[in-house]
LOROKOL-832602 format. One record per residue (C-alpha): residue in one letter; residue number from 1; x negated, y negated, z. Coordinates in nm, 3 decimals, padded with zeros to 5 digits, m for minus. Layout:
N
<site residu="a" num="NUM" east="X" north="Y" up="Z"/>
...
***
This chain:
368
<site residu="x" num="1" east="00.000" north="00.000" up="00.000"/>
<site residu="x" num="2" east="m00.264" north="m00.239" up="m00.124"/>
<site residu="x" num="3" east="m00.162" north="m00.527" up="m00.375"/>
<site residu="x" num="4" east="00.066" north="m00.493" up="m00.631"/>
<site residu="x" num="5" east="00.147" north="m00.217" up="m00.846"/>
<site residu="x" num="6" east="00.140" north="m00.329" up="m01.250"/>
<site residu="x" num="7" east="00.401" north="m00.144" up="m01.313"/>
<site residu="x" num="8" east="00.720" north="m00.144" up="m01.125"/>
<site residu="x" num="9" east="00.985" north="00.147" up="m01.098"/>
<site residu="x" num="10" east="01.304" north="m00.046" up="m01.141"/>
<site residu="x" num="11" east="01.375" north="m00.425" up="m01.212"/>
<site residu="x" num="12" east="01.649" north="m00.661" up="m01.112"/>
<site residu="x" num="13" east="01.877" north="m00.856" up="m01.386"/>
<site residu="x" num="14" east="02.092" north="m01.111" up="m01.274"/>
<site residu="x" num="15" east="02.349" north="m01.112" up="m01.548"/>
<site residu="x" num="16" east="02.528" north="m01.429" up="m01.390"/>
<site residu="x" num="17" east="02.489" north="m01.616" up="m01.030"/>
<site residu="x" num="18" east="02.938" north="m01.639" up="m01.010"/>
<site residu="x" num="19" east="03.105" north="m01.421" up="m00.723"/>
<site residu="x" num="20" east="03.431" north="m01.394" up="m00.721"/>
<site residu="x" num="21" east="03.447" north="m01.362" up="m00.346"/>
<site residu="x" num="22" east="03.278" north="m01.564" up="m00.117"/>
<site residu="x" num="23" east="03.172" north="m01.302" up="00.169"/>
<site residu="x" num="24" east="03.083" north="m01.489" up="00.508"/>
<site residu="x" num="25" east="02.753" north="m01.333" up="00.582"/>
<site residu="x" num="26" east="02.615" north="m01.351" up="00.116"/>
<site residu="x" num="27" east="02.264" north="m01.477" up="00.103"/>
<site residu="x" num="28" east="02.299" north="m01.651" up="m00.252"/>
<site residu="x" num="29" east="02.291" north="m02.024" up="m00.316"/>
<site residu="x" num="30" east="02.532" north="m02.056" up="m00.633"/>
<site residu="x" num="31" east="02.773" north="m01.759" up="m00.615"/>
<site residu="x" num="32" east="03.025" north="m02.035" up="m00.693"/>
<site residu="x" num="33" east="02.827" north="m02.104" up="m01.072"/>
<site residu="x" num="34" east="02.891" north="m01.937" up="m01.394"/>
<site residu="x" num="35" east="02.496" north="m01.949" up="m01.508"/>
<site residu="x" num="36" east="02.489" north="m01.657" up="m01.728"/>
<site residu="x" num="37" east="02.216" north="m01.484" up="m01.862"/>
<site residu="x" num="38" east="02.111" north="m01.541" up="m02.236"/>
<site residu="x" num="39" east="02.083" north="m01.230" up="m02.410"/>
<site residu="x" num="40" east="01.712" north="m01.372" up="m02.502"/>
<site residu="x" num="41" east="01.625" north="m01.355" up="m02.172"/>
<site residu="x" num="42" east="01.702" north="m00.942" up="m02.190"/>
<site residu="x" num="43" east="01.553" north="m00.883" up="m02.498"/>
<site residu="x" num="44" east="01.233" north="m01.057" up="m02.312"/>
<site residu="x" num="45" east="01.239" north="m00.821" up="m02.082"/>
<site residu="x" num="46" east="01.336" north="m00.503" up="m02.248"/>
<site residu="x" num="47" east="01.008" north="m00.520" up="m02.478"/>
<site residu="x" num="48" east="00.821" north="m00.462" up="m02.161"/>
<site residu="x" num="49" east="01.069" north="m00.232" up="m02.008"/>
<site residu="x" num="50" east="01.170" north="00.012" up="m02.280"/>
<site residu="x" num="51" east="00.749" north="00.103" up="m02.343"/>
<site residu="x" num="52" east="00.774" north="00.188" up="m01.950"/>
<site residu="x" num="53" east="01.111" north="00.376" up="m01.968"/>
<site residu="x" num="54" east="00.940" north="00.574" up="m02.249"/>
<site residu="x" num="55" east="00.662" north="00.689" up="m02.016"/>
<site residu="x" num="56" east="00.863" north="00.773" up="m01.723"/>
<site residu="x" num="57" east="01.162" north="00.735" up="m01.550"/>
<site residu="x" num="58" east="01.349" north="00.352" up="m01.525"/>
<site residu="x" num="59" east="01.602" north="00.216" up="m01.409"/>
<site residu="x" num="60" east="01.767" north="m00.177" up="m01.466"/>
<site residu="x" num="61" east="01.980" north="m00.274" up="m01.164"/>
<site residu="x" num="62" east="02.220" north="m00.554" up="m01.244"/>
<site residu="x" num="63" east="02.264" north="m00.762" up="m00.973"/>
<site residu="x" num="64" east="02.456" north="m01.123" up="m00.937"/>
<site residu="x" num="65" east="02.679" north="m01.273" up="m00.807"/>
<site residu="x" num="66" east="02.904" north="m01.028" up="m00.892"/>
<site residu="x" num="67" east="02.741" north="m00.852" up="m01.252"/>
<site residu="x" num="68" east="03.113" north="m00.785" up="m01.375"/>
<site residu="x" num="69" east="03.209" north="m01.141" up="m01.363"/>
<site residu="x" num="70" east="02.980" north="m01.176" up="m01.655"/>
<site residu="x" num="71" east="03.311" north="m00.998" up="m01.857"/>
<site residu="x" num="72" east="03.194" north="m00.664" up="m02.038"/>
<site residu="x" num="73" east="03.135" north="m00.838" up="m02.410"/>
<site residu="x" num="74" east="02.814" north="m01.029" up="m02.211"/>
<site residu="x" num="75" east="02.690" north="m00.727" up="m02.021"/>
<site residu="x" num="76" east="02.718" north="m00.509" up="m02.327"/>
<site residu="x" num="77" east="02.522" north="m00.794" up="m02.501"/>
<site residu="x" num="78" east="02.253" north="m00.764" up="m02.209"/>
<site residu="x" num="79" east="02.248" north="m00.419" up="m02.229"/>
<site residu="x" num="80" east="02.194" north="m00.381" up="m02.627"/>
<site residu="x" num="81" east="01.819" north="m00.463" up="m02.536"/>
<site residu="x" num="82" east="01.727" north="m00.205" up="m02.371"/>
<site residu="x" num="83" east="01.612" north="00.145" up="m02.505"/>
<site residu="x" num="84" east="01.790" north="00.511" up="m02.453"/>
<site residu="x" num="85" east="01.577" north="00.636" up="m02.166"/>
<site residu="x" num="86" east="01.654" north="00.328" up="m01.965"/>
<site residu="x" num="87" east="01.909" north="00.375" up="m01.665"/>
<site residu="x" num="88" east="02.122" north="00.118" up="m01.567"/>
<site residu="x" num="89" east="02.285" north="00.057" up="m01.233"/>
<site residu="x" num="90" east="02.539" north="m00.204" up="m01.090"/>
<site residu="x" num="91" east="02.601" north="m00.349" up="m00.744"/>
<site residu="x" num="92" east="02.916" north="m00.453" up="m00.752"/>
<site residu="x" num="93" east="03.213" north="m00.567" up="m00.485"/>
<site residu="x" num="94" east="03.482" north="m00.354" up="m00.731"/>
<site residu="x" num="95" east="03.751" north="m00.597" up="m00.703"/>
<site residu="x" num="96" east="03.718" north="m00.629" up="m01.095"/>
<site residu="x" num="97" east="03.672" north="m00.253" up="m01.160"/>
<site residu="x" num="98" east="03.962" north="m00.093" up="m01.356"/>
<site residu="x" num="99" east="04.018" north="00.134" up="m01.657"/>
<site residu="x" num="100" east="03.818" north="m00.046" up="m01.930"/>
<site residu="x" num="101" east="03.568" north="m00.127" up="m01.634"/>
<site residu="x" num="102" east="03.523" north="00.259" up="m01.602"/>
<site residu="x" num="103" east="03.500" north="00.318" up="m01.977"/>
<site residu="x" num="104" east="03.222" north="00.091" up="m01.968"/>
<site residu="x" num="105" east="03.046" north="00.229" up="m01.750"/>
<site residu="x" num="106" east="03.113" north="00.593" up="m01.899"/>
<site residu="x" num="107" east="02.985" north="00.479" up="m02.251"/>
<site residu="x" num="108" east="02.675" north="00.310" up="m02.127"/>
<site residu="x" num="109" east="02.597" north="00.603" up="m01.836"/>
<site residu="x" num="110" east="02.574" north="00.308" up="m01.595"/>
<site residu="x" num="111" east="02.554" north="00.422" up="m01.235"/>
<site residu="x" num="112" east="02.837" north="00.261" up="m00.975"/>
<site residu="x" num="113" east="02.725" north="00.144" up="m00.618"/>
<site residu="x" num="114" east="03.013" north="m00.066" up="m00.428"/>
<site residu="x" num="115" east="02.939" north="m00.310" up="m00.147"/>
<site residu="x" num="116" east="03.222" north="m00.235" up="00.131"/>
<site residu="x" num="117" east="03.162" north="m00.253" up="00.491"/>
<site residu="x" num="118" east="03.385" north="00.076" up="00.598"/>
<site residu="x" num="119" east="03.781" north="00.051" up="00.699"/>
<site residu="x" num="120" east="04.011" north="m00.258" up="00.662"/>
<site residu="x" num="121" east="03.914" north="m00.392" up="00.978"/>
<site residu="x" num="122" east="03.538" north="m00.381" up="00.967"/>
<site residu="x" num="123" east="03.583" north="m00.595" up="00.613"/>
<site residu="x" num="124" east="03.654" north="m00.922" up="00.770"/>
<site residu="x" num="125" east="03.355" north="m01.113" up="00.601"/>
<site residu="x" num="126" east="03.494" north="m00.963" up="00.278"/>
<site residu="x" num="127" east="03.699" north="m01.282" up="00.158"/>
<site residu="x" num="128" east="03.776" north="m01.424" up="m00.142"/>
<site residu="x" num="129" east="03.696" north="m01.800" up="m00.221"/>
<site residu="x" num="130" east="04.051" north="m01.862" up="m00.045"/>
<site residu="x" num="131" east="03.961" north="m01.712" up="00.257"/>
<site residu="x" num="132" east="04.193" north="m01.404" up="00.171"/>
<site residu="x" num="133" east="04.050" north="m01.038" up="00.261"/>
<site residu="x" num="134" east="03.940" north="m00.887" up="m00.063"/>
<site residu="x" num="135" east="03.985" north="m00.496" up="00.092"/>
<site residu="x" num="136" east="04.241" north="m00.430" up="m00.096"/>
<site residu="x" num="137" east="04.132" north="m00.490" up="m00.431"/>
<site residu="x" num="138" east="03.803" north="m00.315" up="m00.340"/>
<site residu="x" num="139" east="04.001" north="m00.010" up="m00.245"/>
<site residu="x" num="140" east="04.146" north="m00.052" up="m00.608"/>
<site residu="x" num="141" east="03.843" north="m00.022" up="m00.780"/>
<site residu="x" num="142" east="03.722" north="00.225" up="m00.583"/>
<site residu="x" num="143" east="04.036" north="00.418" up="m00.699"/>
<site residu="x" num="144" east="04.006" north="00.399" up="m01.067"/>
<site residu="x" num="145" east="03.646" north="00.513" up="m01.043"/>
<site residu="x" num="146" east="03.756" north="00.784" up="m00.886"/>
<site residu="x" num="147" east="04.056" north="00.845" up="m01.136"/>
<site residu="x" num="148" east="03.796" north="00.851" up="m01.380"/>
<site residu="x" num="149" east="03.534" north="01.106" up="m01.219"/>
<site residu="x" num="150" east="03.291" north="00.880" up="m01.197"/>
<site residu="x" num="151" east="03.040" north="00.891" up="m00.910"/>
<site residu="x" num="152" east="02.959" north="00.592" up="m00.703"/>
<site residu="x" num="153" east="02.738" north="00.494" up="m00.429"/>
<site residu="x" num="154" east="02.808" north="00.313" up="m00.128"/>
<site residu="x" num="155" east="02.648" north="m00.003" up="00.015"/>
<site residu="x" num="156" east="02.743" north="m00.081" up="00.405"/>
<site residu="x" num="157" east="02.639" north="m00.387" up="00.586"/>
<site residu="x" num="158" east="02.688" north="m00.377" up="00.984"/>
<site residu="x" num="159" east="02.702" north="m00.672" up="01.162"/>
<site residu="x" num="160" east="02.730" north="m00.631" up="01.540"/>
<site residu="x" num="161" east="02.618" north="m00.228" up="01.612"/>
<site residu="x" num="162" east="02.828" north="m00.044" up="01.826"/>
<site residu="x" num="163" east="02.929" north="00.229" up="02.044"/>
<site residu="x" num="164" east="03.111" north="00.507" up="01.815"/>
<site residu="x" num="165" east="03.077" north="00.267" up="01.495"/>
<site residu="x" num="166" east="02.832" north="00.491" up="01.288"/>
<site residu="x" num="167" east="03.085" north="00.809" up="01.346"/>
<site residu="x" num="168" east="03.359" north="00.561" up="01.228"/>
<site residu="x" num="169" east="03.192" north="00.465" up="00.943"/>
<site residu="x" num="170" east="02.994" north="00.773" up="00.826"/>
<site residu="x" num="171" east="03.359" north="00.929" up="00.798"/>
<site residu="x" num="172" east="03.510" north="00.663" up="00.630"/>
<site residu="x" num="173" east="03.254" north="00.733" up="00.369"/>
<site residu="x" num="174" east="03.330" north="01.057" up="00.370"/>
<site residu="x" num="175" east="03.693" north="01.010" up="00.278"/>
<site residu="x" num="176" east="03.644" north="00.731" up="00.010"/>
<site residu="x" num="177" east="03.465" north="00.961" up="m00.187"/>
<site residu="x" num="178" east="03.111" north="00.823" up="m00.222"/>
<site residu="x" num="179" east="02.786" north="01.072" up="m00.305"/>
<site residu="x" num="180" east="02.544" north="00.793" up="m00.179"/>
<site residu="x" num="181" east="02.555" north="00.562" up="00.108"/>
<site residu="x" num="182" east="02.288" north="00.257" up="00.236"/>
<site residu="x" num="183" east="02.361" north="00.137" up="00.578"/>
<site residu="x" num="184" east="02.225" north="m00.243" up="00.614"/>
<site residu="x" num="185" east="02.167" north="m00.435" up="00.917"/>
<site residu="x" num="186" east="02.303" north="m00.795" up="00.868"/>
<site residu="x" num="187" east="02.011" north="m01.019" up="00.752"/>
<site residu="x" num="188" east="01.941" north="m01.358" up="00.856"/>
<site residu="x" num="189" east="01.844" north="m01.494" up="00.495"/>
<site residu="x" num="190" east="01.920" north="m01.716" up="00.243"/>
<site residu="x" num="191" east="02.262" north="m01.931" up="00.282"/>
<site residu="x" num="192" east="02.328" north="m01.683" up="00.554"/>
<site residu="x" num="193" east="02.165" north="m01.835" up="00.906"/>
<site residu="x" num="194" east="02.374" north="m01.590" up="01.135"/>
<site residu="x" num="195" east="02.167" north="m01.471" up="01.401"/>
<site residu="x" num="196" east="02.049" north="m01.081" up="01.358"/>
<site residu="x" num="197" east="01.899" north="m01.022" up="01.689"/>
<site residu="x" num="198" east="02.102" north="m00.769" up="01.897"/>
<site residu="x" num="199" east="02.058" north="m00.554" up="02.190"/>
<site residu="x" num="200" east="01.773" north="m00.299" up="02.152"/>
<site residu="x" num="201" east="01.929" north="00.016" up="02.318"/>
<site residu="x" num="202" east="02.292" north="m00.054" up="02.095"/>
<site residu="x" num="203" east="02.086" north="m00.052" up="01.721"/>
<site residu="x" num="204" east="01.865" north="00.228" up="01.862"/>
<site residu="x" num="205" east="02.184" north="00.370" up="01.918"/>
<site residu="x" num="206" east="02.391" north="00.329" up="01.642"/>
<site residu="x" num="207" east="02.121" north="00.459" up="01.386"/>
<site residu="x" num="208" east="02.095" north="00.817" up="01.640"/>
<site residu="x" num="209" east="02.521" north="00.836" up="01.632"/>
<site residu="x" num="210" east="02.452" north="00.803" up="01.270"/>
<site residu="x" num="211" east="02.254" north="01.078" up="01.266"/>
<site residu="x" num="212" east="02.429" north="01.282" up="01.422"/>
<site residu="x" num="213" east="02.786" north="01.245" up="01.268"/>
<site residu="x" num="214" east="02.527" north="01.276" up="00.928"/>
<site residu="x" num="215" east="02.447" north="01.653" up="01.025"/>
<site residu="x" num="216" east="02.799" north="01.723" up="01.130"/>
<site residu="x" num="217" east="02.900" north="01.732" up="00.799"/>
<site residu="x" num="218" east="02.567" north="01.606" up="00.554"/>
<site residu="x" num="219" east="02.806" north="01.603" up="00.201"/>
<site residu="x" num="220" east="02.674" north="01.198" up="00.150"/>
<site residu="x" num="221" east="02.291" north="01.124" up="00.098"/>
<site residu="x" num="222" east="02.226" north="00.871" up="00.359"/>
<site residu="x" num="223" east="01.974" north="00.653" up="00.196"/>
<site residu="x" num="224" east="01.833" north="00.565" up="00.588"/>
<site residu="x" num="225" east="01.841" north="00.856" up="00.736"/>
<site residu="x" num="226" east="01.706" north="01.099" up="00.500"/>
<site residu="x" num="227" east="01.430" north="00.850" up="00.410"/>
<site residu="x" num="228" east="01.344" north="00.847" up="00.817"/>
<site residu="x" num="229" east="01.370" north="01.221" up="00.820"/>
<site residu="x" num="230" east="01.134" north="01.251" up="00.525"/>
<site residu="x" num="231" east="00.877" north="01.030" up="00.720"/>
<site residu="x" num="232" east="00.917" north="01.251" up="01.053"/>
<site residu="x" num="233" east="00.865" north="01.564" up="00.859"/>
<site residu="x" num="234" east="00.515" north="01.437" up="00.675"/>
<site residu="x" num="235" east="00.421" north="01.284" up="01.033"/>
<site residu="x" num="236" east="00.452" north="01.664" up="01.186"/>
<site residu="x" num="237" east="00.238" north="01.835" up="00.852"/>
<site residu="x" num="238" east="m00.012" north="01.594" up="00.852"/>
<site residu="x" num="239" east="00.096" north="01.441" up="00.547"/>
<site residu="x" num="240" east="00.205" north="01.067" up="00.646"/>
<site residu="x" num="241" east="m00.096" north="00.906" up="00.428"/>
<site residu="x" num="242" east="00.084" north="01.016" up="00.065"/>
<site residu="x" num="243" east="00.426" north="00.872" up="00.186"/>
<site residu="x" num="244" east="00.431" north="00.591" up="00.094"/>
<site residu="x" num="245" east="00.239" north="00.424" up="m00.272"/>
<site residu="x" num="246" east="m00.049" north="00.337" up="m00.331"/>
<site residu="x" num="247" east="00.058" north="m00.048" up="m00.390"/>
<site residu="x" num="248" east="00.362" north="m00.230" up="m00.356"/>
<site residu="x" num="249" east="00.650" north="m00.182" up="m00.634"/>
<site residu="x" num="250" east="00.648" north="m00.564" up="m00.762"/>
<site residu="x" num="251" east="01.050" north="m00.523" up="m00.785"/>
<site residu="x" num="252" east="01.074" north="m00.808" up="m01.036"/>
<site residu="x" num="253" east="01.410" north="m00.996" up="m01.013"/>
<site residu="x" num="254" east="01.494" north="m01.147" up="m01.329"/>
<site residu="x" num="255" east="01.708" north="m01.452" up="m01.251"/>
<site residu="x" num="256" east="01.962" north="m01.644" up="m01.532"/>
<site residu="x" num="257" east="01.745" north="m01.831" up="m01.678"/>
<site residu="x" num="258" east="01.466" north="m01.584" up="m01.692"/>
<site residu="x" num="259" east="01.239" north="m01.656" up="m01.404"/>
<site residu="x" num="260" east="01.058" north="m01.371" up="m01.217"/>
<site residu="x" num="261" east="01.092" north="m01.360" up="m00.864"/>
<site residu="x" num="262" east="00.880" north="m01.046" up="m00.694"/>
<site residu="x" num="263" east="00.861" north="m00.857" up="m00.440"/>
<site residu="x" num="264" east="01.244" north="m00.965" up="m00.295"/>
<site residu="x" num="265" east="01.535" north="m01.050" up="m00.464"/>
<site residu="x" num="266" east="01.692" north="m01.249" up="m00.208"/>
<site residu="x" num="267" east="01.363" north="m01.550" up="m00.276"/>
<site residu="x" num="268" east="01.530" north="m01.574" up="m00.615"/>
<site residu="x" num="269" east="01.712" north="m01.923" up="m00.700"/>
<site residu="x" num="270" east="01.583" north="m02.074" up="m00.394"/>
<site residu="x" num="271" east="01.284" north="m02.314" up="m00.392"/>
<site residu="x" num="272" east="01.056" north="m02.490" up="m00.090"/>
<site residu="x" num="273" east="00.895" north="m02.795" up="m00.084"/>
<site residu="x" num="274" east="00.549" north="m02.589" up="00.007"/>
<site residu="x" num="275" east="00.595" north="m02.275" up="m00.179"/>
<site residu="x" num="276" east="00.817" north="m02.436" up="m00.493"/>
<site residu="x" num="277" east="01.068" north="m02.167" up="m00.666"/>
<site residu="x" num="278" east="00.922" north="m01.867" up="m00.627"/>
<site residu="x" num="279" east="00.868" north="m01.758" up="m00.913"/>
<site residu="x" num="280" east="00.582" north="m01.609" up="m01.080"/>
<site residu="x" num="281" east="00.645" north="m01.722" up="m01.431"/>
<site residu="x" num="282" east="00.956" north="m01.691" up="m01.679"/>
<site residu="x" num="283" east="01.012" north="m01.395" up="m01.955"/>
<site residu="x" num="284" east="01.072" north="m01.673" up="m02.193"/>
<site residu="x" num="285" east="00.709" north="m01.792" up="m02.278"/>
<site residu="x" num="286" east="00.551" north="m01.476" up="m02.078"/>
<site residu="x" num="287" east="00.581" north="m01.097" up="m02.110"/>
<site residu="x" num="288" east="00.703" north="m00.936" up="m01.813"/>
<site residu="x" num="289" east="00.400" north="m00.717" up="m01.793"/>
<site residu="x" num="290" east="00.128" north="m01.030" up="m01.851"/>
<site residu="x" num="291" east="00.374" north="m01.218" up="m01.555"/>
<site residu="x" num="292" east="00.326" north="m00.903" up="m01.326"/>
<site residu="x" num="293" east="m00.066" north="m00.839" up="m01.371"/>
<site residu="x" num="294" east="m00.133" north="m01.167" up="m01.250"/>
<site residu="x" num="295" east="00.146" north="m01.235" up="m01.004"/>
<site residu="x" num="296" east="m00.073" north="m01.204" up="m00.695"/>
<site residu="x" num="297" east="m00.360" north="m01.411" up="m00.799"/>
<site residu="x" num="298" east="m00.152" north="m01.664" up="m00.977"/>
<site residu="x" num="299" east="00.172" north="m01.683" up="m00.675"/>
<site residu="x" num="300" east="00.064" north="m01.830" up="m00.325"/>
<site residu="x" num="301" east="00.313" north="m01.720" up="m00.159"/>
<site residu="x" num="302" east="00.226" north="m01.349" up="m00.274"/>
<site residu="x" num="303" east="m00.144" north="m01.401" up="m00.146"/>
<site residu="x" num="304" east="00.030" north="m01.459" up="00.214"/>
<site residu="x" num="305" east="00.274" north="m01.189" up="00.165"/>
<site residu="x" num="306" east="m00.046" north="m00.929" up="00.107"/>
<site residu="x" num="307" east="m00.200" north="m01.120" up="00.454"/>
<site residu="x" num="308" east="00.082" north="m01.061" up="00.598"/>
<site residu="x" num="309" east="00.062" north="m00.680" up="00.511"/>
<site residu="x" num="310" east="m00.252" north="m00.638" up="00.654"/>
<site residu="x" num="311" east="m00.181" north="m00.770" up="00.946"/>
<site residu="x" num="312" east="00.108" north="m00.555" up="00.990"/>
<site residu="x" num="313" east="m00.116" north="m00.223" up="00.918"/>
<site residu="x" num="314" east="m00.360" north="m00.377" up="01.186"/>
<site residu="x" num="315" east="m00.130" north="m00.411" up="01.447"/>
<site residu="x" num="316" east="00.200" north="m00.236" up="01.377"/>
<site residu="x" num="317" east="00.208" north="00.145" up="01.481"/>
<site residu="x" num="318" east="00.518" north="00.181" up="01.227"/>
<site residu="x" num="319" east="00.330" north="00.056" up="00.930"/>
<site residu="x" num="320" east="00.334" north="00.400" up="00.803"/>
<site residu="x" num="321" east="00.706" north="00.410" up="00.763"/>
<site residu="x" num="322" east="00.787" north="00.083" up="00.657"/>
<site residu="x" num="323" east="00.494" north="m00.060" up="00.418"/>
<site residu="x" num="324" east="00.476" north="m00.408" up="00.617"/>
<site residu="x" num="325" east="00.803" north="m00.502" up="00.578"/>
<site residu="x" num="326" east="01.004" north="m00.699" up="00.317"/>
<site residu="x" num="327" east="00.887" north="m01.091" up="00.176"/>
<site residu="x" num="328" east="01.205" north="m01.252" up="00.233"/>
<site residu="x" num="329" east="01.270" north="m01.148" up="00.601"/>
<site residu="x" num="330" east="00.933" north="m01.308" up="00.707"/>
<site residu="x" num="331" east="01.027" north="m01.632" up="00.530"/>
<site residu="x" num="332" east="01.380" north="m01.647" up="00.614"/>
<site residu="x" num="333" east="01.338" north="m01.568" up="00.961"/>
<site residu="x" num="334" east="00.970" north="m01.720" up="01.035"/>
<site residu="x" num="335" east="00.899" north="m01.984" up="00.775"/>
<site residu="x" num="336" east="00.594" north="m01.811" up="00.615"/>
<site residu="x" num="337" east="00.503" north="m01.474" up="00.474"/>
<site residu="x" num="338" east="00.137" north="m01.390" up="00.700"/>
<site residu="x" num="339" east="00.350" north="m01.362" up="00.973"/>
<site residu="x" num="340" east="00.468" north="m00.988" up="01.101"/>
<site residu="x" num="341" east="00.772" north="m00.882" up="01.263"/>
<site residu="x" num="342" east="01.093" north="m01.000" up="01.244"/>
<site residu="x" num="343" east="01.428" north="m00.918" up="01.344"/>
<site residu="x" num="344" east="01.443" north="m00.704" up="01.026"/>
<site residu="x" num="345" east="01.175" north="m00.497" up="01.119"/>
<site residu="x" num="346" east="01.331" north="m00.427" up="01.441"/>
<site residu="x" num="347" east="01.693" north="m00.335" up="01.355"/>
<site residu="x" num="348" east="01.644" north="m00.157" up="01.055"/>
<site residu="x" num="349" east="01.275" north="m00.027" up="01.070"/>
<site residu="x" num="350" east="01.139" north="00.034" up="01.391"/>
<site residu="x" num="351" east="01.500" north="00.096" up="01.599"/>
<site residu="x" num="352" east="01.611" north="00.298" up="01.268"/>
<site residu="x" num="353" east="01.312" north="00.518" up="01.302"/>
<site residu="x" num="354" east="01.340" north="00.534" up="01.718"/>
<site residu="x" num="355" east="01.704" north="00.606" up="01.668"/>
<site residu="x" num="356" east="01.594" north="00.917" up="01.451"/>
<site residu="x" num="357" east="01.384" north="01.057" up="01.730"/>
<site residu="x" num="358" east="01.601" north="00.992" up="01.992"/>
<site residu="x" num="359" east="01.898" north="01.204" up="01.835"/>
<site residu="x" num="360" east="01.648" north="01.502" up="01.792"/>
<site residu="x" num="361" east="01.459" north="01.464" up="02.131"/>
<site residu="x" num="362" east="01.848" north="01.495" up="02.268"/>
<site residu="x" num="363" east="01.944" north="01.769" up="02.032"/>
<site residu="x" num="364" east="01.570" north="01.965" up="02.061"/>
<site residu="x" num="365" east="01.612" north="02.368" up="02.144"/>
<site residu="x" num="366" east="01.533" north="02.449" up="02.464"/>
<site residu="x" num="367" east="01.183" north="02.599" up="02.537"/>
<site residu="x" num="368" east="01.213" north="03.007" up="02.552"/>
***
């Protein structure tokens, strides 16, 4: 986990900034704008991406705003780009999904993952720009995906962990229907200054309930859980060291109008008057690749960032499962990027892990 890889697994297209809710805790800064992407700006970056996609697996994640508010005549337009062996996923809040959604997403194999925060009443912050709860619409997109056999993923964001909520929501799942599920701790970034700090011993455990209403019935892949189990396992073998990669995956977030934000998506659109926008260069008048291979030399902030990483591995006895942590938190939450642990790090690294350990110490066989 030394500088940045050249060549990154997956990249981030931002087909427009709109959302057509306006969710309490969203970190973007113009969900309420219709910038849309130029098709240029995909073509840019699908003459870098299709060479990779040809030499291994690849995936394009559109990401807004809310991707479908683009309409499906843009994102079609987007897509054209982008060669055969290229997979394409969508985060999306569903509310827009229906039956010529789902044949979209049929004809261009695009891979579903829907943003809902469990039942009705843990969807609160789930409000359109009127202030009315967007659940049920969700629930109907959810239900023509399903209609149509399509698969879908599930993205959860917990605000306030509690006693008996993982078992409410890891059944929830269950019954909506989703093969994939990613539990996120509320963030303090972006537009979003709510505080994250909570009570140690209540995130510790609500990630070891988790667990354990996750082996009661394992039919979802729990992105945290199975990621912390995968960790424990190469900890016990002696096999911790190949974890993780070599370098960091540069995650380039392509915004609108074609800037490159690595590293984290949620820096993208914002600027500072030390740091500036960002971004590492725009797919317009750069190729991707040429914007990537010099992104750490040429991006100050990424210079910190890669301080800031070794100062986690010198200090930080978790660095092994987490990689030093994520560029956004540390700015976000401390102002700079050399700095080390956040509130981040704690809920959803080193608690997550902790949480892990504590449901098996408390579920361990007895000694013979």
């Amino acid at each position: 986990m030394r500088g940045l890889a050249a060549v990154p697994s997956y990249v981030v297209m931002q087909p427009t900034t709109l959302c057509n809710l306006d969710c309490t805790y969203c970190y973007l800064p113009f969900r309420a704008a219709d910038r849309r992407m130029p098709v240029s700006v995909a073509e840019a970056v699908a003459a870098s991406v299709n060479p990779w996609a040809a030499a291994g697996r690849f995936s394009v994640v559109w990401h807004g705003g809310e991707p479908l508010a683009a309409g499906r005549e843009h994102l079609a337009d987007l897509i054209a780009p982008f060669g055969p062996e290229v997979e394409h996923h969508v985060q999306t809040n569903a509310t827009l999904i229906d039956d010529d959604w789902c044949d979209f997403f049929t004809r261009h194999e695009m891979r579903v993952s829907v943003s809902v925060d469990g039942p009705r009443a843990r969807n609160g912050d789930r409000v359109n720009r009127g202030g009315q709860p967007a659940y049920d619409r969700i629930l109907r997109g959810v239900a023509a995906l399903r209609q149509h056999g399509l698969p879908f993923s599930a993205l959860a964001v917990v605000s306030r962990p509690e006693p008996g909520l993982a078992t409410e929501l890891y059944d929830y799942f269950l019954e909506l229907g989703c093969d994939v599920l990613g539990i996120n701790i509320e963030e303090t970034e972006g537009v979003n200054t709510r505080d994250n700090s909570h009570d140690p011993a209540a995130v510790t455990g609500f990630w070891a309930e988790l667990v354990a209403a996750w082996r009661r019935e394992p039919r979802i892949h729990l992105r945290e859980i199975e990621w912390s189990l995968r960790y424990a396992a190469a900890v016990l073998d002696n096999s911790a060291d190949g974890v993780l990669p070599r370098q960091l995956d540069p995650i380039p977030t392509i915004g609108h109008d074609g800037s490159v934000t690595v590293l984290s998506p949620e820096l993208a659109g914002f600027t500072d008057p030390h740091y500036g926008d960002f971004s590492s260069g725009n797919v317009l008048t750069t190729p991707l690749a040429e914007i990537l291979d010099g992104a750490a030399a040429a991006t100050p902030w990424v210079g910190e960032f890669l301080t800031g990483v070794e100062a986690c591995r010198a200090s930080c006895p978790y660095f092994g499962f987490c990689g030093g942590g994520h560029a956004a938190n540390r700015y976000f939450e401390l102002g700079r990027f050399d700095g080390t642990e956040t509130e981040h790090c704690r809920n959803s690294k080193i608690r997550l892990l902790e949480g892990v350990l504590e449901h098996a110490r408390d579920h361990q066989s007895p000694a013979a």
